[in-house]
C-alpha positions in Angstrom: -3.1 128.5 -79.9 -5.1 127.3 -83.0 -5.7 123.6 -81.3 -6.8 125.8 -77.9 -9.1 127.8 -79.9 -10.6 124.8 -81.5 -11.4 122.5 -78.8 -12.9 125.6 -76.4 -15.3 126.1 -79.6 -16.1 122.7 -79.4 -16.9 122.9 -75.7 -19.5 125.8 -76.5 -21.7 122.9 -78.9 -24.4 121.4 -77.6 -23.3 117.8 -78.2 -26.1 115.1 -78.1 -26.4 111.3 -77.9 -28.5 109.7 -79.6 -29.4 107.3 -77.2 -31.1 110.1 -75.7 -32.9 110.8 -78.3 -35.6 107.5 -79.1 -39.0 108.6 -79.2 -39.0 112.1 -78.6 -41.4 112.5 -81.4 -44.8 110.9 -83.0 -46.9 111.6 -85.7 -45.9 112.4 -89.3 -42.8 113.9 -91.3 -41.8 115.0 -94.0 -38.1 114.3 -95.1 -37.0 116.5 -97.8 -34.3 115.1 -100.6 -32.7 116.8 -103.2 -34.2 115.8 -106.1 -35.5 117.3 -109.4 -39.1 117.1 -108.3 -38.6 118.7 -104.5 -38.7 122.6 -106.4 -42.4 121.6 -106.8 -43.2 120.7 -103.2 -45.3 123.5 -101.6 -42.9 123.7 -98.6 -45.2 125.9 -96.9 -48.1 124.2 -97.0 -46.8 121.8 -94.6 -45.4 124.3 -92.3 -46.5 122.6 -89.0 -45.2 119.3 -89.7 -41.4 118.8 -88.9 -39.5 118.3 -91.5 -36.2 116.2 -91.7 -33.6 117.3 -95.1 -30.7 117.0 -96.3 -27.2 118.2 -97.8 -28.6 120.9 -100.3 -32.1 120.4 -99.9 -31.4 123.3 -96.8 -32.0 125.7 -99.7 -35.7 125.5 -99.6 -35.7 126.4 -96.0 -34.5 130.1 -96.6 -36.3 132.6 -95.7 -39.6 130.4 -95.2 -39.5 130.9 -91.5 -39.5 126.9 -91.2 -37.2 125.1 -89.0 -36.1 121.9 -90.1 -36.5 119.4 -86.9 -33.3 117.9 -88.5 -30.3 118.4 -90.7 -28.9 115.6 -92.2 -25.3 115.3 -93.5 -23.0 111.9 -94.2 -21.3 113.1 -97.3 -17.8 113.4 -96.9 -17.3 116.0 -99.2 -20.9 118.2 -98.9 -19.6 121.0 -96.3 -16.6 121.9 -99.1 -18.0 121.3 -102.2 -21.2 123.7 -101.0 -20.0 125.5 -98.2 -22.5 128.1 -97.9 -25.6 126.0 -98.5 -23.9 124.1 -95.1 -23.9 127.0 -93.7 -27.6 127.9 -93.8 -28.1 124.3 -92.5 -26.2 125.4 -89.4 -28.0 128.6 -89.1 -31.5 126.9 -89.3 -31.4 123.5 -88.7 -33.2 122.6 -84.7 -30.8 119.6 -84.8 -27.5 118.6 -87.0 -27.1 114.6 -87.4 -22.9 115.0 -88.9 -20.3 113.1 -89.0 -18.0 112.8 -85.9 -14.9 114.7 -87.7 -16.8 117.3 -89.1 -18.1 118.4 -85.2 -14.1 119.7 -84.5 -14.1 121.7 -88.0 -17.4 123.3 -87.8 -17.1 126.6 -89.7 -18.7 128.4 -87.7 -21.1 128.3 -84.5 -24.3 127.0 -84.4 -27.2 126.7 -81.5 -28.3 123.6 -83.1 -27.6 120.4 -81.2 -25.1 118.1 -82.8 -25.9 114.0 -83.3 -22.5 112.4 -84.4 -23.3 110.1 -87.2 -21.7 106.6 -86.7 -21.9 103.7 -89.0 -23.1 100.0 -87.4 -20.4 98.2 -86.9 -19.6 95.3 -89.3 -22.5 92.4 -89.2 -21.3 88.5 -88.5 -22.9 86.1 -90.2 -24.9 84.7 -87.0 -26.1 88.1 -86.3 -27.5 88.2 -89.7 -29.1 84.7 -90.0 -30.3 85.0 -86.6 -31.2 88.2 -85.6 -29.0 88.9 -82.9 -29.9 92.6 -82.3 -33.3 93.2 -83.1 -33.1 97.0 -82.8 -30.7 96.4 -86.6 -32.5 94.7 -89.1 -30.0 93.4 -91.3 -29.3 90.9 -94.7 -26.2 89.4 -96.6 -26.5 89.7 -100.0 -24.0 88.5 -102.6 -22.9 91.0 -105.9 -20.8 90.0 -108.4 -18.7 87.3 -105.9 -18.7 90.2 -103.1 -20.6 89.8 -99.7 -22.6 92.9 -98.2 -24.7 93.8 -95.4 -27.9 95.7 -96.6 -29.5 96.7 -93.4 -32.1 99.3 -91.3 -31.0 100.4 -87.8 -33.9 101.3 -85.5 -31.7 102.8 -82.4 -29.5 105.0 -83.8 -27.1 104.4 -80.6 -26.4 101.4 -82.7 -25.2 103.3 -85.8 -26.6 103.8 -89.0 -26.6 101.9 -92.0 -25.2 103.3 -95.4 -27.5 102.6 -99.0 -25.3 105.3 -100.6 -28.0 107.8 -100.5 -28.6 110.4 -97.5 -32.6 109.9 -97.7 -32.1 106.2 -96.3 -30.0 108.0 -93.3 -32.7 110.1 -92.7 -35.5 107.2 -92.5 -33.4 105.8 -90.1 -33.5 109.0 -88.0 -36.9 109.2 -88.5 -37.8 105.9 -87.2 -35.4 106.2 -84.3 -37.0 109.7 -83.2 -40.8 107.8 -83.0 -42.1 109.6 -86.4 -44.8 106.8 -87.9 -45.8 108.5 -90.8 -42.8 109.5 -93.5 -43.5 111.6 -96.7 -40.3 111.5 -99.1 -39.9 114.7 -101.2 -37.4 114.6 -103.7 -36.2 111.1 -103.7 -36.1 110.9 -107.3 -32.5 108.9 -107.5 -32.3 109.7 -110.9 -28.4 111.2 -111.6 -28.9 112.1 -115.4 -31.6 114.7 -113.4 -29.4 116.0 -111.0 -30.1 118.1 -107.7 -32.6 121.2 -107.8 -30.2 123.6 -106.4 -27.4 122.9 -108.8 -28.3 125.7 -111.3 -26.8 129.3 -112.2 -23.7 128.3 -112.2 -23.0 126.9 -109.2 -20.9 124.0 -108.5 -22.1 120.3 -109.1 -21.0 118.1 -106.4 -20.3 114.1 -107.5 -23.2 111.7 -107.5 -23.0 108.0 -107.7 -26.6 106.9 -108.0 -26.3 104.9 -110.9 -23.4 103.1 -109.6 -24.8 102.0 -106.3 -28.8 101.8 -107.0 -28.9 98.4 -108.1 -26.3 96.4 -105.1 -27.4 98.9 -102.7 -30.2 101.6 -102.8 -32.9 99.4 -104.2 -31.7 96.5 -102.2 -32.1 98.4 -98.6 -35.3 99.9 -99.6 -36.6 96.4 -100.8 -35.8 95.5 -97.1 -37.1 98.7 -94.9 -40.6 97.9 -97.3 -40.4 94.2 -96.2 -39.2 93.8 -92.4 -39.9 97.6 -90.9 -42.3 99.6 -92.8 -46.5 97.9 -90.8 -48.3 99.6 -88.6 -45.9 101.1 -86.7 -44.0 102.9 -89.3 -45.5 103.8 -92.8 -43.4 105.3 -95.5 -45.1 107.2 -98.6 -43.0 108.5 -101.9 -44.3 112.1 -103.1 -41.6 111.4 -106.1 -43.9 110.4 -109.0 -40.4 110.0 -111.1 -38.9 108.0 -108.2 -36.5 104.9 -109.1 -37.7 103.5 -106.1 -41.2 101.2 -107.4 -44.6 101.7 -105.6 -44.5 98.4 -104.6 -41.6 98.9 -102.5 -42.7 102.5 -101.4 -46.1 103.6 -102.4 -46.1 106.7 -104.7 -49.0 109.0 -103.7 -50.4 112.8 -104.4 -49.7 115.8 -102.2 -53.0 116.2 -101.7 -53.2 112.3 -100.4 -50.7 113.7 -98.0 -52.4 116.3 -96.4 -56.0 114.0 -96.1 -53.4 111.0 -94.5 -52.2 113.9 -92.2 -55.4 115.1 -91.2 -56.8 112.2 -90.7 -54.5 111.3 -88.4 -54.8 114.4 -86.0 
């Protein structure tokens, strides 16, 4: 009877593809990161402008009134380890990008419609020397006698790939959706800073920044700044303490923000 009850809730979901999903936004966005320096982002200030966040970031939706476009969750552990700031992502969130297995054990029932996460499948080496499939921008890369595949996938349809940090998921998502303009908040990266929300006592879910910024954040950034982010798709840091360096993604102002915003109306 459980198994019954389960799969008719999962019926009731509004279940999206992301191939359907290319393009249906322009303009500028704002995606919104955990980080020490997000709890001094005027949230509200930019409440016309759709706003992409993340894992506990949700927090600084409540009880603004404003929607986040999308939700953004590839942590395996995230929906236990905070299980009621996942919930308020289900309760506000427009649009839930997840991972496929956490669609059947959705705690509870959401109007949001649900974009299963998958990861790009594995890149051969002609594929990466040769550009294969344009719509994934991808690069081998050798640490410590071990191969990778650094990459930036611009049709989500294709997957996504993983830098070890959710804010690179998200400027994926945000280049597949057609956004040109992206403002990070709160991509600080620094560990030894922790998340905003993880204060009075609640619990402090695991971070492994330090251990993957070197062979894998800074590396995929490196390579979104060099062979995606032009013309067509600009990326700003509003992280003045961000690991990531300006010349990779420029650091500017709040108030350089709003005048690039406006001046793009």
């Amino acid at each position: 009877m459980e198994a019954v009850g389960v799969k008719d809730r999962t019926r009731q979901l509004s279940i999206k593809d992301f191939a359907n999903s290319q393009n249906i936004a322009k303009g500028p966005v704002f995606i919104v990161a955990s980080g020490a320096s997000a709890k001094d982002f005027p949230l509200e200030r930019f409440a016309d402008v759709p706003m992409i966040t993340m894992n506990g970031a949700i927090s600084m939706f409540k009880d603004t009134g404003i929607r986040p476009f999308f939700y953004v969750c590839s942590d395996i552990g995230f929906p236990r380890q905070q299980p009621d700031l996942y919930a308020q992502a289900l309760l506000l969130s427009h649009r839930l990008a997840i991972r496929p297995d956490e669609v059947d054990s959705l705690p509870q029932a959401t109007c949001a419609e649900i974009f299963p996460l998958r990861k790009a499948s594995r890149t051969t080496l002609f594929q990466a020397v040769f550009n294969a499939q344009p719509q994934m921008v991808r690069k081998r890369t050798f640490w410590k006698n071990s191969t990778r595949t650094i990459g930036f996938s611009k049709d989500l349809s294709y997957g996504f790939f993983d830098a070890r940090t959710v804010a690179y998921v998200a400027l994926q998502i945000a280049y597949h959706l057609g956004f040109n303009k992206v403002f990070l908040v709160g991509v600080d990266l620094n560990q030894n800073a922790g998340r905003f929300y993880e204060n009075g006592g609640r619990a402090i879910s695991p971070c492994g920044l330090d251990g993957h910024y070197e062979r894998r954040i800074l590396p995929s950034f490196e390579l979104m700044s060099k062979r995606v982010m032009g013309e067509r798709f600009t990326v700003y840091n509003l992280s003045q303490d961000s690991r990531i360096p300006h010349s990779v993604v420029p650091k500017i102002t709040v108030d350089q923000a709003e005048s690039i915003i406006l001046s793009s109306r």
